[in-house]
MIMIGU-71665 format. One record per residue (C-alpha): chain; x, y, z. Coordinates in nm, 4 decimals, always signed. Layout:
BEGIN
chain: A	c1: X	c2: Y	c3: Z
...
END
This chain:
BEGIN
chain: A	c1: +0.0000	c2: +0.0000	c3: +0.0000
chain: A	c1: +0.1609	c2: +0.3513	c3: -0.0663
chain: A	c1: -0.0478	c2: +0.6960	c3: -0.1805
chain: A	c1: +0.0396	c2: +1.0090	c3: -0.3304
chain: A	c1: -0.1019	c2: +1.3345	c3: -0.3659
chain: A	c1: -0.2445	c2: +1.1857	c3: -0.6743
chain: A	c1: -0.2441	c2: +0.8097	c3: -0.6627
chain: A	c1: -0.3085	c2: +0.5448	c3: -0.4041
chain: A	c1: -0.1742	c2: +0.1960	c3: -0.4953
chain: A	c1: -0.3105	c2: -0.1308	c3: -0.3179
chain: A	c1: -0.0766	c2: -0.4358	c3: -0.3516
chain: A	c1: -0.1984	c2: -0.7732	c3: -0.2194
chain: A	c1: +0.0722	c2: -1.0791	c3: -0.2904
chain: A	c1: +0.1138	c2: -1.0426	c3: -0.6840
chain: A	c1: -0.1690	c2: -0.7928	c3: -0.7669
chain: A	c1: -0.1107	c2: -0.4655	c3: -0.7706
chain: A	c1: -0.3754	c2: -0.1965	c3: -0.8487
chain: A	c1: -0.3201	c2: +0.1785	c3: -0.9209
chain: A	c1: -0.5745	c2: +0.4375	c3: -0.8608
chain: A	c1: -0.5753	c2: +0.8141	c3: -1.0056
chain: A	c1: -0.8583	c2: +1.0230	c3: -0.8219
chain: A	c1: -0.7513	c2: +1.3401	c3: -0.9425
chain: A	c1: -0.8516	c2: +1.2154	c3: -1.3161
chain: A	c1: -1.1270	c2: +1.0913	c3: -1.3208
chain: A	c1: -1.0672	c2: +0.8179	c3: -1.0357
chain: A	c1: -0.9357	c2: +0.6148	c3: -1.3367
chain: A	c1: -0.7890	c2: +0.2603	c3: -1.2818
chain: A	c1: -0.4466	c2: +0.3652	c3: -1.4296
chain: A	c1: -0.2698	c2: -0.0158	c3: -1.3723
chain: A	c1: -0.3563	c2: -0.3436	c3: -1.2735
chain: A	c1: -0.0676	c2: -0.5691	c3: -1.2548
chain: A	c1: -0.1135	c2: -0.9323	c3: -1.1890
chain: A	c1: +0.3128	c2: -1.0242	c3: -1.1123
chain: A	c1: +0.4444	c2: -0.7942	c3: -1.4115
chain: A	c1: +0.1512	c2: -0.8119	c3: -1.6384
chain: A	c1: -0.0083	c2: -0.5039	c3: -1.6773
chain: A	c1: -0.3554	c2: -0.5952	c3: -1.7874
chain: A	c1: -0.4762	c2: -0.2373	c3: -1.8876
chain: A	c1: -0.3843	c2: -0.0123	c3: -2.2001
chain: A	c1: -0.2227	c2: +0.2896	c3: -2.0558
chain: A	c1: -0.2790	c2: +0.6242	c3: -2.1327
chain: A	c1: -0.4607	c2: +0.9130	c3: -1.9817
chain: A	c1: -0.8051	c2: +0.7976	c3: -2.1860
chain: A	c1: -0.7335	c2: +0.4757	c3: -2.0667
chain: A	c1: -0.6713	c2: +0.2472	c3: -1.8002
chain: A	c1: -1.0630	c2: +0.1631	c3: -1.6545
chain: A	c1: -1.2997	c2: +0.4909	c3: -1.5466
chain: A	c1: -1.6244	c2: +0.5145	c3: -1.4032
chain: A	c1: -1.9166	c2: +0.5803	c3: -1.6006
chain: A	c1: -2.1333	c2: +0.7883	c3: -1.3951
chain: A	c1: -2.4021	c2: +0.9383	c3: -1.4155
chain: A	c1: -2.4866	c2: +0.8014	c3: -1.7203
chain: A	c1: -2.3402	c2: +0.4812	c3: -1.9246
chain: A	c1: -2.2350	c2: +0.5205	c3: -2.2790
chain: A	c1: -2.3872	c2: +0.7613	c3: -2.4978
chain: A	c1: -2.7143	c2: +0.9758	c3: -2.4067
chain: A	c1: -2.8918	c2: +1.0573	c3: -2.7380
chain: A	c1: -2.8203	c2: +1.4297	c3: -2.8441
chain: A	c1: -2.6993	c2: +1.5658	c3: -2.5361
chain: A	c1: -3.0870	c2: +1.5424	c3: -2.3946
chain: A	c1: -3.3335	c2: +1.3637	c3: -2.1099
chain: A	c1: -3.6194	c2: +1.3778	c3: -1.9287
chain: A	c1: -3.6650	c2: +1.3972	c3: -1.5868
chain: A	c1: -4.0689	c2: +1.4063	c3: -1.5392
chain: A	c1: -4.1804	c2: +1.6964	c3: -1.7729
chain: A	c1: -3.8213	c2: +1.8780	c3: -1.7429
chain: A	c1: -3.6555	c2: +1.8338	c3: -2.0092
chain: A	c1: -3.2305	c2: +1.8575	c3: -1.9647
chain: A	c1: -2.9243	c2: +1.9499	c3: -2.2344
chain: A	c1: -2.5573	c2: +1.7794	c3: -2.1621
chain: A	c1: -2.2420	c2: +1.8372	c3: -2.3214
chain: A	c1: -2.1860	c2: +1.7023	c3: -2.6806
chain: A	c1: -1.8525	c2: +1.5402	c3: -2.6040
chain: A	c1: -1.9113	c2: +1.3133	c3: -2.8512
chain: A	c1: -2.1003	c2: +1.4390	c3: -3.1120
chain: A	c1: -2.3875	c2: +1.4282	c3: -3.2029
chain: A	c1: -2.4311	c2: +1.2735	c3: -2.8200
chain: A	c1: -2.3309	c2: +1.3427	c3: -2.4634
chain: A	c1: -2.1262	c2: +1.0030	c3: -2.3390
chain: A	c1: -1.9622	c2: +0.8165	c3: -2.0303
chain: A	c1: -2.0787	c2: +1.0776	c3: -1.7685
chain: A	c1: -1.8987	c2: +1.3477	c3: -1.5572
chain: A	c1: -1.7438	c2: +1.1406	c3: -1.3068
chain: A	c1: -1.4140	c2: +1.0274	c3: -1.5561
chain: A	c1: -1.3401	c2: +1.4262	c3: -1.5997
chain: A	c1: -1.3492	c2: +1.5147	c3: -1.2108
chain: A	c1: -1.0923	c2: +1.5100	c3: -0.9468
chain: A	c1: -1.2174	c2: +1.2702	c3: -0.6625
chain: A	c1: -1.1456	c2: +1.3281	c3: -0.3082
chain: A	c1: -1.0311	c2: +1.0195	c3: -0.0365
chain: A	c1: -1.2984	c2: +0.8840	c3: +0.2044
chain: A	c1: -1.0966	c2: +0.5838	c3: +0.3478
chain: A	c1: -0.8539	c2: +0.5468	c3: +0.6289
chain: A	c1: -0.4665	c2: +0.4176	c3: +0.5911
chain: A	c1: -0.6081	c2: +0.0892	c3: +0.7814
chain: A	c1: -0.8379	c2: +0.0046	c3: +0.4991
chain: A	c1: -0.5441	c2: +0.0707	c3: +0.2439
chain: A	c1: -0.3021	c2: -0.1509	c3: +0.4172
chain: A	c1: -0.6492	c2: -0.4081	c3: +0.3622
chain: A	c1: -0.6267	c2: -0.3370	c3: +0.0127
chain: A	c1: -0.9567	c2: -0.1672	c3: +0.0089
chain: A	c1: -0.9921	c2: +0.2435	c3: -0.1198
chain: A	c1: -1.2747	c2: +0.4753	c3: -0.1381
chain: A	c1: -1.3199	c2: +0.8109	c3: -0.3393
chain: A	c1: -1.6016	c2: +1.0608	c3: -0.3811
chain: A	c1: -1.7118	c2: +1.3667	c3: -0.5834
chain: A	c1: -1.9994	c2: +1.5588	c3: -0.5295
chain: A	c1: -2.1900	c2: +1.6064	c3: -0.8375
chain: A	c1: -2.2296	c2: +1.9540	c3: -1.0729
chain: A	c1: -2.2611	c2: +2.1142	c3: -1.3583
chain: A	c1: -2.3564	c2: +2.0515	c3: -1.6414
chain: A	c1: -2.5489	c2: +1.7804	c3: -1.4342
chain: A	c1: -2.8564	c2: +1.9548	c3: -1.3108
chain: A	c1: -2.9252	c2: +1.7516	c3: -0.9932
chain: A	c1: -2.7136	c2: +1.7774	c3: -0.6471
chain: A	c1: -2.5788	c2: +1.4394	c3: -0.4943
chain: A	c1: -2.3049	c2: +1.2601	c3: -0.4178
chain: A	c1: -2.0600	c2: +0.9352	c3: -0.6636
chain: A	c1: -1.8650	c2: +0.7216	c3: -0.4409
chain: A	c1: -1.6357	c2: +0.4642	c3: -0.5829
chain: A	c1: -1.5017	c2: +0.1874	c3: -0.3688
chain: A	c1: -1.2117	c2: -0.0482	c3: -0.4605
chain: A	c1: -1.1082	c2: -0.3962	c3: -0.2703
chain: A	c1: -0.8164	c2: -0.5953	c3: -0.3938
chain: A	c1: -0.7677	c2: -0.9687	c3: -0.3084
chain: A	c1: -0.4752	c2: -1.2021	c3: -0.4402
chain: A	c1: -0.6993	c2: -1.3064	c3: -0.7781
chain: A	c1: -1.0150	c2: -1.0448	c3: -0.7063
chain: A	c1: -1.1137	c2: -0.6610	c3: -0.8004
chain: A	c1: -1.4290	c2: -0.5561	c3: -0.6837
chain: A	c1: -1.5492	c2: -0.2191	c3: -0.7148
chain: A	c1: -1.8333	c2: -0.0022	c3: -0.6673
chain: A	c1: -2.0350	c2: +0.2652	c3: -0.7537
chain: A	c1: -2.3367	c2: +0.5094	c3: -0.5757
chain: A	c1: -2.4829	c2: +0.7425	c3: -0.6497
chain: A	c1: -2.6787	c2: +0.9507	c3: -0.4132
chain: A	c1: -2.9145	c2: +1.2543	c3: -0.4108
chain: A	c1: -2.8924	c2: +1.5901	c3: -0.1742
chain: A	c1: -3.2503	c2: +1.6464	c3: -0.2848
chain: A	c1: -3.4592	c2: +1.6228	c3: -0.5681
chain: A	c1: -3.5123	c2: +1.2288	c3: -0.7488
chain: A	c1: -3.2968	c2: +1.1602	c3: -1.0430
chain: A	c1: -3.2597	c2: +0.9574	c3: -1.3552
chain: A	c1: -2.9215	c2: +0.7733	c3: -1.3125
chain: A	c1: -2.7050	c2: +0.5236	c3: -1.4581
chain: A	c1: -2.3438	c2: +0.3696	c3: -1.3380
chain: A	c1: -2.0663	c2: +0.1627	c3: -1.4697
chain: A	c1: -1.7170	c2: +0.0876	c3: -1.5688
chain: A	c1: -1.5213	c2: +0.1281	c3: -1.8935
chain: A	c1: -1.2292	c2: -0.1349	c3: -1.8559
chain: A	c1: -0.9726	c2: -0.0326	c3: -2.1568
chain: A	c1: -0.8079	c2: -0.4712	c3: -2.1271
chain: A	c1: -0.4755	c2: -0.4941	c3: -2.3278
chain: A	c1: -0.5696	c2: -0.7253	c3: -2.6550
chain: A	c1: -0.2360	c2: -0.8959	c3: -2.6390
chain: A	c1: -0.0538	c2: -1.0291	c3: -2.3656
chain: A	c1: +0.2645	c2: -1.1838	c3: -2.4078
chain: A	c1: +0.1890	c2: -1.2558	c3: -2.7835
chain: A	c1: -0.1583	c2: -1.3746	c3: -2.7142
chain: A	c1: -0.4728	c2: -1.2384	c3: -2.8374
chain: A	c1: -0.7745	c2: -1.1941	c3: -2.5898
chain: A	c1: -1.0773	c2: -1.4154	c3: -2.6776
chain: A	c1: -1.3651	c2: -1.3240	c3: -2.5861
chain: A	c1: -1.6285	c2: -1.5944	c3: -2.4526
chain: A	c1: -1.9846	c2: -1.4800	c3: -2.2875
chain: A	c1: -2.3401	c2: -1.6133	c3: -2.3619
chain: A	c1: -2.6225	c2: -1.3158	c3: -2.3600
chain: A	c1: -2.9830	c2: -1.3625	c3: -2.3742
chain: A	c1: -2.9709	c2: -1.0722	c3: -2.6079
chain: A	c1: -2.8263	c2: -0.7693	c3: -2.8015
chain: A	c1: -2.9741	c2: -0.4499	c3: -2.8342
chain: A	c1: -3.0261	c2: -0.3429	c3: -3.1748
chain: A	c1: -2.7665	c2: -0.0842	c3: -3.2950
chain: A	c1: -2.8841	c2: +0.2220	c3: -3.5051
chain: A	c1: -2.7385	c2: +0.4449	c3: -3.7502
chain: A	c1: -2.6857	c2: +0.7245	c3: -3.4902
chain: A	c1: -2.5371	c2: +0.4257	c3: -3.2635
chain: A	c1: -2.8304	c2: +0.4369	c3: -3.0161
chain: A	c1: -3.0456	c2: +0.1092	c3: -2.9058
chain: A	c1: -3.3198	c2: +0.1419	c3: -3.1307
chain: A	c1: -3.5130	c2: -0.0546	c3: -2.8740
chain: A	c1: -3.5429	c2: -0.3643	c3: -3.0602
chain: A	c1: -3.3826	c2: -0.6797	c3: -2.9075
chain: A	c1: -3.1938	c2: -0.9188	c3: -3.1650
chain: A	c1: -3.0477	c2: -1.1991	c3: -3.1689
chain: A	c1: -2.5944	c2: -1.1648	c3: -3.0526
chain: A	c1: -2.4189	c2: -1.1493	c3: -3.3294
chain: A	c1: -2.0992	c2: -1.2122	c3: -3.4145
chain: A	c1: -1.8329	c2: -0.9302	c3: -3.3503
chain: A	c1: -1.6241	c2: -0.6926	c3: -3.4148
chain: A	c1: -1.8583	c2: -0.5223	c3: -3.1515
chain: A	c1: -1.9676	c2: -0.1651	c3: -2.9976
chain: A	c1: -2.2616	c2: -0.3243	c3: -2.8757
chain: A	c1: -2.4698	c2: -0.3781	c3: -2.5410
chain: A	c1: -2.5997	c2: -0.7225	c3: -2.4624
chain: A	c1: -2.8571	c2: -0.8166	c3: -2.2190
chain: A	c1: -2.7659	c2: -1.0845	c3: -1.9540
chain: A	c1: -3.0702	c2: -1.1641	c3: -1.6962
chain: A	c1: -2.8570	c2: -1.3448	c3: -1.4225
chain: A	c1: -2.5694	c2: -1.0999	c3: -1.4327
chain: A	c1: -2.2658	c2: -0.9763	c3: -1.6530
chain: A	c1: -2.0806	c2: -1.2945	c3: -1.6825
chain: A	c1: -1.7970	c2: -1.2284	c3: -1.9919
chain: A	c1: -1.5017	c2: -1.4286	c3: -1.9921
chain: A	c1: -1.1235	c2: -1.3157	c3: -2.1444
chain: A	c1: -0.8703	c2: -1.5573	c3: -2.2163
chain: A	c1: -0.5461	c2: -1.5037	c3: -2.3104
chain: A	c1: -0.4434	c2: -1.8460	c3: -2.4394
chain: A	c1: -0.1398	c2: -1.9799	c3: -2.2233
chain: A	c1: -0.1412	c2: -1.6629	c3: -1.9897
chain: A	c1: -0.4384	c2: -1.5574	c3: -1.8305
chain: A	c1: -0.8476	c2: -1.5862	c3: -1.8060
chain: A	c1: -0.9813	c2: -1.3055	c3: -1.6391
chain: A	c1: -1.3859	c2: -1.3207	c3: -1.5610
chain: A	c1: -1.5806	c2: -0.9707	c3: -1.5303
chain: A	c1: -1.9361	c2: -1.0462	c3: -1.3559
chain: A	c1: -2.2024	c2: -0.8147	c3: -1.1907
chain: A	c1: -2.5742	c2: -0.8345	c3: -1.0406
chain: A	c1: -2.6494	c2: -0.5911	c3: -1.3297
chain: A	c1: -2.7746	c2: -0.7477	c3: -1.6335
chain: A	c1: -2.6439	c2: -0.4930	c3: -1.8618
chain: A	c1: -2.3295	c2: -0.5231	c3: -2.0920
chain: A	c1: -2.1209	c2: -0.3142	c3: -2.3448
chain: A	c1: -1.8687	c2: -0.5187	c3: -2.5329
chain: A	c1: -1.6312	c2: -0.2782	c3: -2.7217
chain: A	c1: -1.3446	c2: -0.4520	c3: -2.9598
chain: A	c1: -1.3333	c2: -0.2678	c3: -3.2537
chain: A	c1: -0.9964	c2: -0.1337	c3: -3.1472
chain: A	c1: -0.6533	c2: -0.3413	c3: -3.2266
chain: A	c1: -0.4945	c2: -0.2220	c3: -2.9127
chain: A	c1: -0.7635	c2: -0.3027	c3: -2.6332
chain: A	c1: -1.1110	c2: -0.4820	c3: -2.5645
chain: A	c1: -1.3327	c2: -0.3179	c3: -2.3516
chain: A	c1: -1.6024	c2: -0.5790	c3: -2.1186
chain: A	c1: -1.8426	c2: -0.2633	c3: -1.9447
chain: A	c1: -2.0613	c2: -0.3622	c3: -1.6877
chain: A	c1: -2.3314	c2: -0.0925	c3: -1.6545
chain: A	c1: -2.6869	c2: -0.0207	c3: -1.5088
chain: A	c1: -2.8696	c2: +0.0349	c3: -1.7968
chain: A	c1: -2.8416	c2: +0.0492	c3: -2.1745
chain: A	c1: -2.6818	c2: +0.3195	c3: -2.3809
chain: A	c1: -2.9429	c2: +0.6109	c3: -2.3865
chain: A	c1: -3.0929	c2: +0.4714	c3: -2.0489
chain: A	c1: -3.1757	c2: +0.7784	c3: -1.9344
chain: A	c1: -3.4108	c2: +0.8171	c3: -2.1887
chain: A	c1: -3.5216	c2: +0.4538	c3: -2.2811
chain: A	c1: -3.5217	c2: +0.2931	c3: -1.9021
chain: A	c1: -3.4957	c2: +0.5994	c3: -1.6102
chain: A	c1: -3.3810	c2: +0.4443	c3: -1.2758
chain: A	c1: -3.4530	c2: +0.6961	c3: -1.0657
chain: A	c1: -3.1877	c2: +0.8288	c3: -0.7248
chain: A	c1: -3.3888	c2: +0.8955	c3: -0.4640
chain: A	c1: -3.3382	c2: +1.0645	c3: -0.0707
chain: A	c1: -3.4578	c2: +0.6944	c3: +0.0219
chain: A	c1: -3.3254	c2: +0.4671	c3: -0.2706
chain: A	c1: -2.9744	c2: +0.5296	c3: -0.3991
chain: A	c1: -2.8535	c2: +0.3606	c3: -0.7254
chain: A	c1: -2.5364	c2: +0.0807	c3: -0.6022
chain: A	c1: -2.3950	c2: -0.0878	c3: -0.8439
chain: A	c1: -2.0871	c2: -0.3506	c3: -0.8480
chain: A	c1: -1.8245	c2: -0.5677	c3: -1.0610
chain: A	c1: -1.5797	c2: -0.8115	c3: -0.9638
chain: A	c1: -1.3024	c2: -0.9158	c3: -1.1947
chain: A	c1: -1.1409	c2: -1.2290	c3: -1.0956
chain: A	c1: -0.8457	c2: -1.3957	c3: -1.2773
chain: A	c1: -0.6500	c2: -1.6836	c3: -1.2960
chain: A	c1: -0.3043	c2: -1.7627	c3: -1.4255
chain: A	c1: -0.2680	c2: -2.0164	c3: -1.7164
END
């Protein structure tokens, strides 16, 4: 365990897990031994998506008869949320570091239009990452989402990452790279697609001779992202792209939205 002014860094036997609050509260390394399983770069590593997953259809949602305008940061959309773009502050002690375990908050703000609270927890084990996300409201009831966007090296070692996972569904894809609401059938990738699993994200990466790493969560919600050479990206989320719009989970003073992920991994 050791921490910075910028990063904190939880080590448990081999794995060793590096956390940057002030951007973003971005997973800049994991390193099983001296495998570093995530692309690096300041757009990479893993980041929260919070409040909203993915991309929310032109910038715009609902919230009873209000209607809201985000940030076109990826236009013609708003996408991945605030959270990635702030500086979190610390809310655990040096006891739970030295337990491998790390907590961070921001409080939320403009351009979001509701006041609350993001807290991300982290707790490291020998072959285990689980984090987690909530999100909390000061006041008023909120539309929300929450998730992570993993950036996973494609090639270890030599290897390529294969991808394995079996989803009930996929949500139709269209032309302006929303859900168009319509559930298909998976197809076969390259992908930059969500998939619906009922019992929980359970998507499997293998790097043949290496490593299998599983990423699973309660949520039944799934972006699979491998259209890039350098990376594959297995995002765990509370809702579908454009959930705001298409399926509202609403933050409440008495419900908060929680959600969690827990990567395990196994030599080969």
């Amino acid at each position: 365990m050791s921490s910075s002014e910028e990063n904190v860094r939880l080590t448990v036997g081999a794995a060793e897990l590096t956390v940057d609050p002030v951007h973003g509260c971005r997973i800049s390394s994991l390193r099983i031994g001296s495998t570093e399983l995530l692309r690096q770069g300041d757009r990479y590593g893993c980041f929260p998506m919070v409040p909203w997953c993915g991309r929310t259809g032109y910038g715009q949602f609902r919230n009873g008869d209000e209607l809201h305008e985000l940030p076109l940061n990826s236009p013609p959309h708003a996408i991945h949320g605030t959270g990635r773009d702030t500086s979190w502050h610390p809310a655990h002690t040096a006891a739970d570091l030295a337990e491998g375990r790390a907590a961070f908050y921001y409080d939320l703000a403009k351009p979001w239009p509701y006041e609350g609270r993001v807290t991300q927890t982290f707790e490291l084990t020998e072959d285990t990452l689980t984090l987690g996300l909530a999100v909390e409201t000061y006041g008023d009831s909120f539309p929300a989402q929450a998730g992570w966007h993993p950036w996973f090296h494609r090639t270890l070692d030599g290897r390529d990452a294969e991808l394995s996972f079996d989803a009930a569904w996929q949500e139709e894809r269209g032309g302006d790279h929303l859900p168009t609401g319509r559930r298909i059938d998976p197809q076969p990738g390259p992908w930059d697609d969500c998939f619906g699993m009922p019992d929980g994200v359970d998507v499997k990466i293998t790097w043949p001779e290496r490593l299998e790493l599983t990423v699973k969560s309660r949520s039944e919600w799934v972006v699979v992202y491998d259209e890039q050479d350098e990376a594959v990206c297995v995002e765990p989320q509370s809702g579908p792209p454009n959930g705001l719009n298409t399926t509202p989970r609403l933050v409440t003073p008495i419900d908060p939205l929680e959600m969690t992920t827990t990567w395990s991994w196994t030599r080969l």
